[in-house]
VOGU-3710 file (C-alpha; in Angstrom, 3 decimals, decimal comma):
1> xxxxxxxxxx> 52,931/-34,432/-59,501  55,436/-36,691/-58,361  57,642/-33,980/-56,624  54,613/-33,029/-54,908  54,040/-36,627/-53,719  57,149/-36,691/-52,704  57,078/-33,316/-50,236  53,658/-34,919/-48,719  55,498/-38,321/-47,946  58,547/-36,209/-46,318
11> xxxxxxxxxx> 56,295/-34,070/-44,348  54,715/-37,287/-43,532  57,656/-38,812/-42,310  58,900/-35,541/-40,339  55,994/-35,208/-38,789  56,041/-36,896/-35,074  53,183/-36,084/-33,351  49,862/-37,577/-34,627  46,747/-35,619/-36,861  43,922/-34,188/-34,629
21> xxxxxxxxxx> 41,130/-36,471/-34,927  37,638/-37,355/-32,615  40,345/-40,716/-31,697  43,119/-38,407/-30,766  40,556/-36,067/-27,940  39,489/-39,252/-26,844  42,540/-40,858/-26,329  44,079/-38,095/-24,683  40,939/-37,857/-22,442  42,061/-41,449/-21,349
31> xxxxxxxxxx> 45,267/-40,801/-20,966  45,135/-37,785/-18,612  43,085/-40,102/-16,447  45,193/-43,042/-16,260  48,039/-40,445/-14,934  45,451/-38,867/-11,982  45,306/-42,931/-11,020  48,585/-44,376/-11,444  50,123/-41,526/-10,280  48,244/-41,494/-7,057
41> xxxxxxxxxx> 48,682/-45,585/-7,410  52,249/-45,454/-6,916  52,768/-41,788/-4,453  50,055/-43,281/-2,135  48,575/-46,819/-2,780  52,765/-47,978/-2,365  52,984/-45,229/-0,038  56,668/-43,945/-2,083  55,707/-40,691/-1,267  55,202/-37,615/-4,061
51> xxxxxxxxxx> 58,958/-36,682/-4,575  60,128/-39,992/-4,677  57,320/-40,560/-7,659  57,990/-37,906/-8,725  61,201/-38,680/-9,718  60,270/-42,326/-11,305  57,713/-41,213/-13,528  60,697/-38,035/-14,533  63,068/-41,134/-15,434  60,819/-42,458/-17,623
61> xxxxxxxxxx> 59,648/-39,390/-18,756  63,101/-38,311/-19,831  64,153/-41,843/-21,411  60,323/-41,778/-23,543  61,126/-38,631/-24,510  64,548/-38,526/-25,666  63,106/-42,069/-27,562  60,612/-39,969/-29,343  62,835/-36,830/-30,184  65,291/-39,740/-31,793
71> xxxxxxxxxx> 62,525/-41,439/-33,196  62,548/-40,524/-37,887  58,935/-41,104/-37,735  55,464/-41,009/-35,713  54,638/-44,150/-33,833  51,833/-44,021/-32,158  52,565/-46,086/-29,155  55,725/-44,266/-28,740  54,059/-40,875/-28,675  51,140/-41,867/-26,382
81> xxxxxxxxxx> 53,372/-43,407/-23,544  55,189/-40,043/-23,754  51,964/-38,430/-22,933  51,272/-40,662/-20,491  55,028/-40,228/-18,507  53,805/-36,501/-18,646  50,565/-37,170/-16,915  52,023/-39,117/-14,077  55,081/-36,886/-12,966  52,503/-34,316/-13,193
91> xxxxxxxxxx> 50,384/-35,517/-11,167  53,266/-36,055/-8,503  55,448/-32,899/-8,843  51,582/-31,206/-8,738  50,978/-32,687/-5,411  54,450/-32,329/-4,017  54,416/-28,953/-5,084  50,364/-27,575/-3,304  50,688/-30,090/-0,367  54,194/-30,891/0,730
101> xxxxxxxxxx> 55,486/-27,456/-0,125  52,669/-25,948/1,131  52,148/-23,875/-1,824  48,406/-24,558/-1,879  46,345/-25,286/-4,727  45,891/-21,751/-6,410  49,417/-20,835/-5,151  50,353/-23,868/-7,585  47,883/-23,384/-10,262  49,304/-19,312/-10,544
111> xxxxxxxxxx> 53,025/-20,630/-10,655  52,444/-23,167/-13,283  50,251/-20,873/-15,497  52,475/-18,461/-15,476  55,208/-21,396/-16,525  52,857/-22,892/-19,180  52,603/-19,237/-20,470  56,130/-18,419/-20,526  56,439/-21,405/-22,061  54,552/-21,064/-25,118
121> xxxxxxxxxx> 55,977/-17,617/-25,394  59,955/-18,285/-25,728  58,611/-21,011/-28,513  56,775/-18,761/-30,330  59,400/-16,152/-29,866  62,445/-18,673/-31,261  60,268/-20,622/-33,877  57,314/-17,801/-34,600  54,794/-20,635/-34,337  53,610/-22,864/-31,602
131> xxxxxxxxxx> 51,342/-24,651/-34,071  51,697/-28,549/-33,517  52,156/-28,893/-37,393  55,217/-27,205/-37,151  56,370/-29,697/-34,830  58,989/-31,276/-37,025  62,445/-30,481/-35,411  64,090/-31,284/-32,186  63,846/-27,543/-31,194  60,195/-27,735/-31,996
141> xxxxxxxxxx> 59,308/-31,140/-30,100  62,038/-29,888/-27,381  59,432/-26,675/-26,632  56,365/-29,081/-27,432  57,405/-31,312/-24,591  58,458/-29,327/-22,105  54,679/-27,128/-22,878  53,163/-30,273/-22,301  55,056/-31,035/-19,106  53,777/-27,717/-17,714
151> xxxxxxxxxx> 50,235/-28,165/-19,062  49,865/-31,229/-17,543  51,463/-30,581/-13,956  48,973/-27,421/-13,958  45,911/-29,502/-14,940  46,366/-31,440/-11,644  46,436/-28,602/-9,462  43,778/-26,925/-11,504  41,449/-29,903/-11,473  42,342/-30,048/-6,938
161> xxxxxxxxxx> 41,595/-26,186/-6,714  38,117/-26,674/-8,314  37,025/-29,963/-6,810  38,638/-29,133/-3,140  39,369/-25,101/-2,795  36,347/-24,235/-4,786  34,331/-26,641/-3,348  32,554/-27,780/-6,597  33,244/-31,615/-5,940  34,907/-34,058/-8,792
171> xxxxxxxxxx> 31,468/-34,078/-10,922  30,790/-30,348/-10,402  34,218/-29,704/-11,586  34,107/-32,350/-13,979  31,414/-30,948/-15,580  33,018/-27,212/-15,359  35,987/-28,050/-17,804  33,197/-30,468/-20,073  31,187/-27,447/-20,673  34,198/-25,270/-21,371
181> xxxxxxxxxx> 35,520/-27,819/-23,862  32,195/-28,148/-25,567  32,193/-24,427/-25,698  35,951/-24,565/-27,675  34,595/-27,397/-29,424  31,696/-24,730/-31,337  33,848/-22,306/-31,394  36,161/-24,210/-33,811  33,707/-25,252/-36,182  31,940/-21,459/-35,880
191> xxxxxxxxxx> 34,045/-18,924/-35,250  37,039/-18,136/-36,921  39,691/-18,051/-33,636  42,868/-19,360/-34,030  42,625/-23,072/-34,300  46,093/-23,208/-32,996  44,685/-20,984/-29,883  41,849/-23,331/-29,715  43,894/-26,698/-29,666  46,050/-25,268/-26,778
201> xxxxxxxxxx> 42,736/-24,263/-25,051  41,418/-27,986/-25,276  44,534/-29,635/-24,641  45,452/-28,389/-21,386  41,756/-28,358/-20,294  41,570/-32,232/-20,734  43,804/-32,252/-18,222  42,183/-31,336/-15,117  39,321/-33,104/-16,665  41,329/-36,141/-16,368
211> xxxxxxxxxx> 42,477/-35,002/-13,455  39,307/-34,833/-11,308  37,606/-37,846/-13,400  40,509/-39,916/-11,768  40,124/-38,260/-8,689  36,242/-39,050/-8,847  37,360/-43,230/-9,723  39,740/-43,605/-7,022  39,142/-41,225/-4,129  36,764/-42,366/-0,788
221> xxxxxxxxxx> 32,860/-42,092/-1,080  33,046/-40,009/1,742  35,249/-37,822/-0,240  32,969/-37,472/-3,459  34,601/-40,389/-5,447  33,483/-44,410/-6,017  36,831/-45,651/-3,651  37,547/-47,890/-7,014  40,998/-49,684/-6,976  43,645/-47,229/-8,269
231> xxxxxxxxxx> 45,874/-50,053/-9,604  42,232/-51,741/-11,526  41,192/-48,180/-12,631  44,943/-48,080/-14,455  44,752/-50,955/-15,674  41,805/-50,344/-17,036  42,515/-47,118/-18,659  45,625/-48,424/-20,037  43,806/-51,436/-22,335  41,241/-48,377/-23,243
241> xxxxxxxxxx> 44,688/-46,503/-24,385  46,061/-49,325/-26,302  42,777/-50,964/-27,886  42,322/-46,859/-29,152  45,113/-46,891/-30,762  44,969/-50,661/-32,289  41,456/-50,598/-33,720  41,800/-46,888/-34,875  45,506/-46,293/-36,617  45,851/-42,470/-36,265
251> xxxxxxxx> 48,336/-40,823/-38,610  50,486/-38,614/-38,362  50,131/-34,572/-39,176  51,563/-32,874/-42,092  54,558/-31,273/-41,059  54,979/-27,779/-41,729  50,834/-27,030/-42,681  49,764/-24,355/-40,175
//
């Protein structure tokens, strides 16, 4: 008994990404929003331009990342600001990428699948498991991250192709990716698909979800949205962030349960 104990407390303290709880969707929902905002906040409210953000949010992306990778244990705080440097330079390098490079919005959304794909692949390839409970290693949160990174850049320029190219408007597309989520949602508690398949599914959809919800906050009425500050909508988002993660502790997964 007390070995055991023992293996769940070092799993425990391996384990660096936090367990998948109704806190943890809802938190993530947040976050994905706050980086549609401040992203746009800083590339157009301060007028810096996309590459230029672009390459802020990367700085702090790379120094929250390479804080987390060092980091023995889970910290919440520390793992959610990751998230959220991931959110913002994907907003940026989205935008830079369909609009200044001309790519276009399903131009982007085709490259970055196919990234996010390969992606997942060459993990599961190396480590023969892209489950997050297996994130427990640097390799492991080294693939996890840089998954993420793609999964978020793509939800941008997913969530602009279906609000602008396919002309469904930041509720109708909003309400595309809800219904799709809700749909993963049954199909984990009915079905027996992969629940690793299924967490992928819902993760990277919650981007775009984000995506055009922050779109829908910030962006003109003329345009579809409610022309709300971008710097008050982040702001705003960000205390939703934190006073999720105060008033509800999440803990971390079990490293190495599948």
């Amino acid at each position: 008994m007390k070995r055991m104990n023992q293996e769940i407390m070092y799993g425990e303290v391996l384990s660096k990404v936090p367990a998948l709880t109704f806190v943890f969707w809802i938190v993530k929902i947040f976050a994905t929003t706050l980086g549609e905002t401040a992203g746009d906040a800083v590339s157009m409210s301060l007028n810096l331009g996309y590459l230029f953000s672009t390459f802020i949010f990367a700085g702090i992306f790379i120094i929250a990342v390479t804080a987390q990778i060092k980091a023995r244990q889970f910290h919440p705080y520390l793992y959610w600001l990751t998230i959220v440097a991931t959110t913002t330079v994907g907003t940026t390098l989205a935008d830079y990428a369909t609009r200044s490079l001309g790519i276009g919005y399903t131009g982007g959304s085709a490259l970055l699948l196919g990234l996010l794909l390969a992606s997942l692949m060459v993990w599961y390839k190396t480590l023969g498991s892209v489950s997050i409970n297996t994130v427990n290693t640097p390799t492991a949160e080294m693939f996890y991250w840089v998954t993420i990174m793609f999964s978020q850049t793509l939800g941008t320029a997913l969530g602009d192709w279906t609000a602008d190219a396919a002309g469904l408007g930041y509720v109708g597309a909003a309400a595309i990716f809800g219904s799709i989520l809700l749909i993963i949602i049954v199909a984990h508690f009915y079905t027996r698909i992969s629940k690793t398949l299924l967490f992928w599914g819902a993760f990277i959809l919650t981007r775009p979800l984000g995506a055009v919800v922050g779109d829908f906050l910030d962006k003109p009425v003329a345009s579809g949205g409610l022309a709300l500050s971008r710097y008050s909508a982040s702001i705003t988002l960000m205390l939703l962030i934190l006073a999720c993660i105060y008033f509800f502790p999440q803990r971390a997964a079990k490293a190495g349960a599948h």
